[in-house]
N, C-alpha and C positions, 0 to 999 in steps of 0.2 A: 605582500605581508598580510595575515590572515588575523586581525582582531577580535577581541573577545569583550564584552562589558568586562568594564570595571578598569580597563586598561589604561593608562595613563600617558595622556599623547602631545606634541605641540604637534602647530601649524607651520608648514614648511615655509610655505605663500603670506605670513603673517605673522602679528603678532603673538603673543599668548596659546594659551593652551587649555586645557581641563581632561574630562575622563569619558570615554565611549560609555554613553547611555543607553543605546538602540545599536541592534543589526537591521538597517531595512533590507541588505543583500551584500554579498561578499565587496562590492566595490563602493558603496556608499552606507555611512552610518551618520550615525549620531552624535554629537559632542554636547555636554553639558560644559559649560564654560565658565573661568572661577569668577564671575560675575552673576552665574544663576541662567543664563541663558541655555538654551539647547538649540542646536544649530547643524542642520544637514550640510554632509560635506565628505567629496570622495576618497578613498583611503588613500589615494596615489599622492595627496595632500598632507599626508601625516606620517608622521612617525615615532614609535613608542619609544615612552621615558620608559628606563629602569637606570634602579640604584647604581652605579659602578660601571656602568656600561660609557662605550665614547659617546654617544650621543646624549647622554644627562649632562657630560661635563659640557659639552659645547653649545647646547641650546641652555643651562643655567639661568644665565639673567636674572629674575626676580622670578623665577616660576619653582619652587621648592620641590627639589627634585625626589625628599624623601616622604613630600607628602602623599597618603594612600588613603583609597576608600575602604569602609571594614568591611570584611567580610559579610556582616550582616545588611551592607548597604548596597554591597554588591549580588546577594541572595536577593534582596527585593526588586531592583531592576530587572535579573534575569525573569523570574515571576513575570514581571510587567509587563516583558516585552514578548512570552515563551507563549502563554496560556491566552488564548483567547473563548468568550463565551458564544454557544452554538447560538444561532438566532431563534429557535423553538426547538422543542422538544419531542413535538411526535414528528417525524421522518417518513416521510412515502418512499427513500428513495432507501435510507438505512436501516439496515437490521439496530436491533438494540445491541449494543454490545462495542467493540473495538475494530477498526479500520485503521488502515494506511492509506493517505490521501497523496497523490500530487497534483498541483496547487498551479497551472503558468502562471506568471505572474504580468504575462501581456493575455489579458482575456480575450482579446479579438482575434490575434493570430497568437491562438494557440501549440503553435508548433516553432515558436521563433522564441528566444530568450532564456528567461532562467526558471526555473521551476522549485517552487518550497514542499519539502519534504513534511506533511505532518499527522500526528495521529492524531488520533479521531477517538474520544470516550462518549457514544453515545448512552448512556446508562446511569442512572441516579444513584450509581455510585463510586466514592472514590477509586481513584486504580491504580496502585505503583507498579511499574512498569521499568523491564529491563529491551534494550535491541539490539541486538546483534546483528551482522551485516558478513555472509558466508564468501570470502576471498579464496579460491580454487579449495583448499578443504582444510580450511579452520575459519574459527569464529573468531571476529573481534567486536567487542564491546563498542555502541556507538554513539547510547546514550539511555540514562536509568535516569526515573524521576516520578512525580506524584501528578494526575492531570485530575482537576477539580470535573463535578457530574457534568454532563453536558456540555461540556470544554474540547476545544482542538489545542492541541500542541506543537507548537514551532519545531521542530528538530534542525533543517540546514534549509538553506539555500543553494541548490547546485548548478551547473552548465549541463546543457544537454549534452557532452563527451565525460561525463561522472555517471548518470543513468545506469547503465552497467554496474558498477558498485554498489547497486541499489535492488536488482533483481532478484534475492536471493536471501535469504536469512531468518531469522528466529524472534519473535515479541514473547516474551512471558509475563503475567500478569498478574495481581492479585486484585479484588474484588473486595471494598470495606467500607460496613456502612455501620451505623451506630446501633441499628437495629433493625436487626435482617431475622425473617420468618425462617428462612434455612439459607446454609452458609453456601458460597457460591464455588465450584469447583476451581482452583490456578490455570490460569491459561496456556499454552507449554507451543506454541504453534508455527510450524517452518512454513516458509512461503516462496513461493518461486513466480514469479510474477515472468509472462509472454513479453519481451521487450517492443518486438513488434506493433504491440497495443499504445506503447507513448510516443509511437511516430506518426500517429494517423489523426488526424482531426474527430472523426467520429470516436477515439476512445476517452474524450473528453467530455462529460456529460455533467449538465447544471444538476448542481447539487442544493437543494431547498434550504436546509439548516447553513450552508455556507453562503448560499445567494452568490455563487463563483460554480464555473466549470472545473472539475478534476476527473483523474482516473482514482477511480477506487478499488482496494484490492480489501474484502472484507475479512477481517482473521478471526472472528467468533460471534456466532449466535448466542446471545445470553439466556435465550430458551432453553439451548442446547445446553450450557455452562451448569446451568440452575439442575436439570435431569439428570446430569452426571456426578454431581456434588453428592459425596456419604456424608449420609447423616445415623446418629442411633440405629436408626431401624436398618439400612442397607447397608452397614460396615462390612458384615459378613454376605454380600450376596456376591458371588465369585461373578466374574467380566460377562464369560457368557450371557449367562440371566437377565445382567444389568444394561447388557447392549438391545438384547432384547426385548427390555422395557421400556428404553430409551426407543425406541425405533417403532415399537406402537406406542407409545405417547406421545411421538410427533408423526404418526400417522406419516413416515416416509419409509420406504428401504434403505439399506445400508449406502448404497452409494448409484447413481445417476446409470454406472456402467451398468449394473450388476443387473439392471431392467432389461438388456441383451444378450448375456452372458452363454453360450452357445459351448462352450470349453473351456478346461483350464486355463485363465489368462486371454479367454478368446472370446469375441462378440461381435455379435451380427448387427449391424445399426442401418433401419431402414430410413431414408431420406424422403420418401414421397410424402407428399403434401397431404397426403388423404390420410398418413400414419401418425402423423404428427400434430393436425387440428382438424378435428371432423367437420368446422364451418369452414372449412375454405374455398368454398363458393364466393365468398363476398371479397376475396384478399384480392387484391392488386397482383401483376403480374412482380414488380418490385416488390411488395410486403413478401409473397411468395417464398423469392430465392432469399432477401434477410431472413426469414424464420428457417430455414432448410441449413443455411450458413452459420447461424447462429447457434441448433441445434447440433449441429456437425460441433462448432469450437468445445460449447461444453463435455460433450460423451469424449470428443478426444484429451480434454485437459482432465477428468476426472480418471479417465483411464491411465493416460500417464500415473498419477496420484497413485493409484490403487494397483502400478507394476503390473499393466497387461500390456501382451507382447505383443499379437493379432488382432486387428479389427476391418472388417468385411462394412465397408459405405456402399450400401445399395443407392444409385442417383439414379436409377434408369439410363433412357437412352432421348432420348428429346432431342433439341438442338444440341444439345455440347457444351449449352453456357455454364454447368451446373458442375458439372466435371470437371471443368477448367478451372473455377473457381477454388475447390475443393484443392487440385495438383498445386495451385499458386498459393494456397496457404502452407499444404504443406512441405512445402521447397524453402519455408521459412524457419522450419525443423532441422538441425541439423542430423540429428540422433534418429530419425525416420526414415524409411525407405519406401516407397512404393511399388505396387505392379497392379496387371489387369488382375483381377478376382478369376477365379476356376470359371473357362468359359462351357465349359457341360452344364454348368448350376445356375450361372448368373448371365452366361450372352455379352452382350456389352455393355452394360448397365452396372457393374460394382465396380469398385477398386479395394487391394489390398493391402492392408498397412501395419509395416510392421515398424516395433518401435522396441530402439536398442539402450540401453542401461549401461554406464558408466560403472 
């Protein structure tokens, strides 16, 4: 049985009763007790009152079965138990803006237990907030709400065989502050997150403002948010123009791929270590292949993004270790295909990858 604050519960194993104050995780909460206490205690323990139901008439006793919390009593627990305050505010590790976090909730073995789902407003300003969660191809609403500046938001608690329901979907957002220089463009942002990355110890990384390891999936730059927001003067500047100013005013291109871009939908992505950091004299044989690997994830996740079909990984020919790495991620794809790259051009040093659309 899956509890919600405010719910109204006795004790199977005991006495008396009262009302779910806290979710610390799907199998243990919180009870306030009609003596004022507050008391952890596992759900398998409990069972909820309602009015009319067999179980109000037969746990009765002296526990008033029609008594309820109001609404606005039950609005201020959730608050309490939802929002948490970030521990500082300048971030080395987060953008300003809005993330999706997940949370283990065993820090040591971060790969064993349950894991809290929550967002992240890094930004000094308020942000109502809608989620959606993409189940084969519709959207269901998962949860809408207000997360104060600098605040993470609780959203669930889940098992790691739920993950999956969690890969995929849409945050929209608004941006409100009392007194804002210019206003901040709505959030609007679909996310597909590598499932493979919350199986692995390393995609769990200490996070400073939370002082907790999570994976983080970032859904907006508020640099970005702030250069795309119309105001008076750019109402009228049609998308082109405004992408265009947006893209020299953050001093990047369009998108990560588009630095390869070789054909329609096509791109040449050189791996060697000497294309990639011109000091790599000083790297470690390991720093090496993580920056080569790490390089490869991103051009490949931004290309998916951006709907290209072909992409050509130059790894040379070396030992082997580099190419093997590369074929063992991508067998983690299921919508990709590989083969050797054109041997008249590349020898045995590329691979070719093509990637197929639903």
């Amino acid at each position: 049985m899956k509890f919600q604050i405010g719910d109204k519960v006795k004790f199977l194993n005991d006495v008396g009763g009262g009302f779910v104050s806290k979710i610390e995780t799907p199998s243990l909460v919180y009870v306030k007790t009609t003596d004022g206490f507050e008391i952890p205690i596992s759900t398998s323990e409990l069972i909820r009152i309602e009015p009319k139901n067999t179980s109000a008439h037969f746990f009765d006793e002296n526990f008033d079965s029609h008594e309820k919390l109001s609404t606005e009593e039950i609005q201020e627990l959730e608050s309490d138990n939802k929002i948490t305050s970030l521990l500082h505010k300048n971030s080395k590790v987060l953008k300003e803006g809005i993330s999706i976090a997940f949370i283990p909730q065993d820090q040591i073995r971060t790969l064993f237990g349950l894991i809290d789902v929550v967002l992240i407003n890094n930004s000094a300003f308020d942000v109502l907030f809608a989620l959606f969660l993409k189940n084969e191809e519709k959207f269901g609403g998962q949860e809408y709400d207000a997360i104060e500046p600098y605040s993470a938001y609780f959203i669930d608690s889940i098992d790691r065989d739920e993950l999956t329901d969690w890969l995929e979907g849409n945050v929209q957002a608004i941006f409100y502050g009392r007194s804002m220089n210019k206003l901040i463009s709505p959030l609007n942002e679909f996310f597909k997150i590598k499932g493979s990355k919350l199986y692995q110890e390393n995609g769990y990384k200490e996070i400073d403002v939370l002082e907790k390891k999570a994976f983080i999936h970032q859904l907006s730059d508020l640099k970005y948010q702030t250069l795309i927001s119309k105001t008076e003067q750019t109402a009228n500047i049609n998308s082109a123009e405004l992408g265009r100013d947006i893209e020299k005013a953050l001093g990047i291109k369009k998108s990560l791929i588009e630095n390869h871009k070789i054909g329609l939908l096509e791109a040449e992505i050189d791996l060697h270590i000497s294309a990639l950091n011109p000091d790599y004299q000083n790297l470690e044989k390991h720093e090496i292949m993580q920056a080569q690997l790490d390089y490869f994830e991103k051009t490949l996740e931004d290309a998916m993004i951006h709907q290209y079909q072909k992409l050509i990984y130059i790894h040379g020919i070396g030992n082997g270790s580099l190419k093997n790495e590369l074929r063992k991620i991508l067998r983690t794809y299921p919508d990709i295909q590989t083969k050797e790259a054109a041997f008249n051009r590349y020898g045995y040093g590329a691979i070719e990858v093509h990637i197929h659309y639903r």
